[in-house]
TORVOFI-205679 format. One record per residue: residue number from 1; z, x, y of N, C-alpha, C, O in turn. Coordinates in steps of 0.001 Angstrom, whole numbers, plus 524288, in hexadecimal, padded with zeros to 5 digits. Atoms other than C-alpha are relative to their C-alpha. Last residue first. Layout:
BEGIN
(r NUM (Z X Y) (Z X Y) (Z X Y) (Z X Y))
...
This chain:
BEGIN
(r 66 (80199 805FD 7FE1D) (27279 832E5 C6F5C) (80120 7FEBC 8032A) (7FFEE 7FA4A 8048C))
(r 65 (802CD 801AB 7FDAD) (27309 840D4 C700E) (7FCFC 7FB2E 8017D) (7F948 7FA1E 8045D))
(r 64 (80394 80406 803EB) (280DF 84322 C6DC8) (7FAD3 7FF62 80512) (7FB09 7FF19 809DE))
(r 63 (8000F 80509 7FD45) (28748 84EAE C75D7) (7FB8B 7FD0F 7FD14) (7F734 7FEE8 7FC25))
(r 62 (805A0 80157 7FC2D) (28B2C 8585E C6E41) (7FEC9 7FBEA 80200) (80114 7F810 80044))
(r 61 (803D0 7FADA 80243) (295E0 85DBF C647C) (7FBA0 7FFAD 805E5) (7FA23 80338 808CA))
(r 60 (80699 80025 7FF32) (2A205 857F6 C6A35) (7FD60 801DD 7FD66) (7FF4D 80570 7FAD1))
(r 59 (800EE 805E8 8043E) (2B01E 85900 C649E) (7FB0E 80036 80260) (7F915 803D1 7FFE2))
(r 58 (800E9 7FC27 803B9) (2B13B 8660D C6E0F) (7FE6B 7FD5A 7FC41) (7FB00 7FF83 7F9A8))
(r 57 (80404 7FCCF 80131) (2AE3A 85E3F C7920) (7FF97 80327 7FA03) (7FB86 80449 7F7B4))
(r 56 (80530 80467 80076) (2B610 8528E C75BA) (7FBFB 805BB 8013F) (7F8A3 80690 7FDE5))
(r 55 (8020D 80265 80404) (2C0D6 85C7E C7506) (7FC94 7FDCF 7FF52) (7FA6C 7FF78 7FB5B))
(r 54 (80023 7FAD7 803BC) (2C10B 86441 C8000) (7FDB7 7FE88 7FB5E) (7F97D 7FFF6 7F993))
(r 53 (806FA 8001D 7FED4) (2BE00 8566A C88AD) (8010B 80532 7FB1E) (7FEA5 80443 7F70E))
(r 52 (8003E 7FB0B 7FD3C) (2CCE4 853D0 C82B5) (7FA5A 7FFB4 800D9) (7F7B8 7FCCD 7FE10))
(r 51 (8003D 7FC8B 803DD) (2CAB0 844AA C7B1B) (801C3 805DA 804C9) (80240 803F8 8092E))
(r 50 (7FF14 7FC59 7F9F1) (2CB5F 83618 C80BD) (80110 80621 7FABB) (8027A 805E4 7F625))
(r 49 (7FDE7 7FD97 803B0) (2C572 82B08 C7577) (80111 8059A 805D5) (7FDE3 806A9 80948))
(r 48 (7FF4F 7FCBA 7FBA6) (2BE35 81EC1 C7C49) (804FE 803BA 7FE1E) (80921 80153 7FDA6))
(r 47 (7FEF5 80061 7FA72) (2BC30 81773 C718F) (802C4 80436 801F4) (805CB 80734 7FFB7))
(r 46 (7FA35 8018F 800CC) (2B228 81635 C65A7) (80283 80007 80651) (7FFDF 7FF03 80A35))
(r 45 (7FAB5 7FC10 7FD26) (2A5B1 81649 C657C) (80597 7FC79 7FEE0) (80767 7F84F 7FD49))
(r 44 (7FDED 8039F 7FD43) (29B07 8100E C5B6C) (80583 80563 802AB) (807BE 80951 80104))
(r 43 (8006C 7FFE6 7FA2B) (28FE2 817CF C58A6) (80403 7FC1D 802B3) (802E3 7F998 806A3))
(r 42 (80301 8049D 7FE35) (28E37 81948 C4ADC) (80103 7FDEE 805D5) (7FEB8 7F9B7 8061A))
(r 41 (8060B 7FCAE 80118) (291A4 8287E C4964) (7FD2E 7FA6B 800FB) (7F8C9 7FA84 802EF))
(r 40 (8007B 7FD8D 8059F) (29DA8 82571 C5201) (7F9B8 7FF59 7FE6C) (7F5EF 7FEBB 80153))
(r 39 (803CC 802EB 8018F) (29EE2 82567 C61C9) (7FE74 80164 7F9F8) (7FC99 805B9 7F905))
(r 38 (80265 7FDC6 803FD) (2AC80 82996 C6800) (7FAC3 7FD16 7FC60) (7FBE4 7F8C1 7FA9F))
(r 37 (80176 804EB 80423) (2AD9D 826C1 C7401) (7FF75 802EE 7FDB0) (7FDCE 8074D 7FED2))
(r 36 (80339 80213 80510) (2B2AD 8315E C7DB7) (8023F 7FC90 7FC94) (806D3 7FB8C 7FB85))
(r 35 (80030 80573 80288) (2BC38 83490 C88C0) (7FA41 7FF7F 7FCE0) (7F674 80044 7FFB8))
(r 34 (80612 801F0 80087) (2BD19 843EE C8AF9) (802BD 7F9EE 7FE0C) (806AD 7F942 7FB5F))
(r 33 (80157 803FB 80505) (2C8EE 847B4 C9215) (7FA00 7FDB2 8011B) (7F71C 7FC6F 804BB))
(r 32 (8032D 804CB 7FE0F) (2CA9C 8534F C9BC8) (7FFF6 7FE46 7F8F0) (80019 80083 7F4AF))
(r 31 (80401 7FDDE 804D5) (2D6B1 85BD9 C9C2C) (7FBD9 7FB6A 7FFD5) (7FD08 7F724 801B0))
(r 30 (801BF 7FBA4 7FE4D) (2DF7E 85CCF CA8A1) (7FC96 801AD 7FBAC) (7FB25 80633 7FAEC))
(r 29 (7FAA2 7FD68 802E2) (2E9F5 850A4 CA34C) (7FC8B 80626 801BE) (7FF8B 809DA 80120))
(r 28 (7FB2F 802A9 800D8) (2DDC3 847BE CA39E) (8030D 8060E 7FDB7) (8025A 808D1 7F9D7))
(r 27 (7FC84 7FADD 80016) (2CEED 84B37 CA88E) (80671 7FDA1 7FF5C) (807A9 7FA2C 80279))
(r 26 (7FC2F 80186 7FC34) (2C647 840C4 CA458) (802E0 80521 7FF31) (8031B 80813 7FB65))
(r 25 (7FDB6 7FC37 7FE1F) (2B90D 8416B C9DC5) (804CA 7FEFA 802B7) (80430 7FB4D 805C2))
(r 24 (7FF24 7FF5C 7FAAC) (2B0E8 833B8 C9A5F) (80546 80566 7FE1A) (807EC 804D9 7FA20))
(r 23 (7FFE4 804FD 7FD42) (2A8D2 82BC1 C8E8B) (802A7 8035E 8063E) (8006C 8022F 80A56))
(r 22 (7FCB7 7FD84 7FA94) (2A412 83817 C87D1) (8013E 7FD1E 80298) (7FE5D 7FDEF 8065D))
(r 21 (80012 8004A 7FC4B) (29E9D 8308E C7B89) (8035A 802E8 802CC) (807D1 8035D 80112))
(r 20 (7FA8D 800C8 7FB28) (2A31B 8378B C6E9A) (7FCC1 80074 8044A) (7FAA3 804A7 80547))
(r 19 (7FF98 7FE41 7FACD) (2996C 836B4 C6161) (804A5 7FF5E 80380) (8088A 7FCF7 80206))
(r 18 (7FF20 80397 7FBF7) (29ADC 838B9 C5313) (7FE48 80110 805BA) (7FD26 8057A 80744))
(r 17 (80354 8034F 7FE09) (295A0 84169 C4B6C) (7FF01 7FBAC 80327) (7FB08 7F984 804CA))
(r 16 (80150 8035C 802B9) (2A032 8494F C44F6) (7FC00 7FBBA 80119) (7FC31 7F815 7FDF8))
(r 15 (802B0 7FCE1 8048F) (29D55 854F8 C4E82) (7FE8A 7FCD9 7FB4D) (7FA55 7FD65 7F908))
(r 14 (7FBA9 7FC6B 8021E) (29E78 84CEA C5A1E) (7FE12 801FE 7F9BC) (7FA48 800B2 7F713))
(r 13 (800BE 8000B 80595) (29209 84849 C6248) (804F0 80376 7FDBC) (805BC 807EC 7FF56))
(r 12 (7FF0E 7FC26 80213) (29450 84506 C721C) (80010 800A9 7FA47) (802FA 7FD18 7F8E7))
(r 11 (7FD02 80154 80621) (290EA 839F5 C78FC) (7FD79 8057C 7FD98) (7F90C 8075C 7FDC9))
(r 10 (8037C 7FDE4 80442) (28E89 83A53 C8854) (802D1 80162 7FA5E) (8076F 80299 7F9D2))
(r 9 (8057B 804B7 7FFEB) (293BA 832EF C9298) (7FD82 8011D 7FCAD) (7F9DB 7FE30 7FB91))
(r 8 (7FD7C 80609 80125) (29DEA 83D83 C9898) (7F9E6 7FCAD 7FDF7) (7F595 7FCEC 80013))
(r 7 (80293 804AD 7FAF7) (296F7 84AE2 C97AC) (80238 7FC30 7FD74) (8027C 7FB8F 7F8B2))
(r 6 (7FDC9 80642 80033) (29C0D 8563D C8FAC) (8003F 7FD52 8049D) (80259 7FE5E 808CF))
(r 5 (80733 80235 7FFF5) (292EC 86422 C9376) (80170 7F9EE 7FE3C) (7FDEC 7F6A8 7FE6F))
(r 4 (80240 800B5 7FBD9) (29F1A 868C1 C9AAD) (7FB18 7FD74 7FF98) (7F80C 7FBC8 802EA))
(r 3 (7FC92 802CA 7FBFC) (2A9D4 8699B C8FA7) (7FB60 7FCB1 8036F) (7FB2C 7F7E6 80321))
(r 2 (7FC1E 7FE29 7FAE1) (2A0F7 86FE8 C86C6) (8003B 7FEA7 80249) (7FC15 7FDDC 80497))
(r 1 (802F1 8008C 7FB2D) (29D12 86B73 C7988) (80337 8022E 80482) (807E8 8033C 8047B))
């Protein structure tokens, strides 16, 4: 996905099927961090997990439509 079309608040589909809430963005050290949940195929989350935004985009496929 690309950088600009990732919105805080919205859950994202990874290739193995799981999901990743967008919980919040932060800029640290001059690179921005993604904070996400992680949500498995039965729906329980996990916790608050910090990542590169590069990454969590590229780990994306699409934005879940539930």
């Amino acid at each position: 996905m690309k950088l600009k079309s990732i919105k805080v608040g919205r859950t994202y589909v990874t290739p193995n099927g799981g999901q990743r809430r967008l919980e919040r963005i932060e800029r640290k050290d001059g690179r921005y961090h993604a904070g996400y949940v992680p949500i498995d195929r039965k729906g329980n989350e996990g916790t608050l997990r910090w990542v590169k935004l590069e990454s969590f985009a590229n780990e994306v496929l699409a934005e879940s439509i539930s």
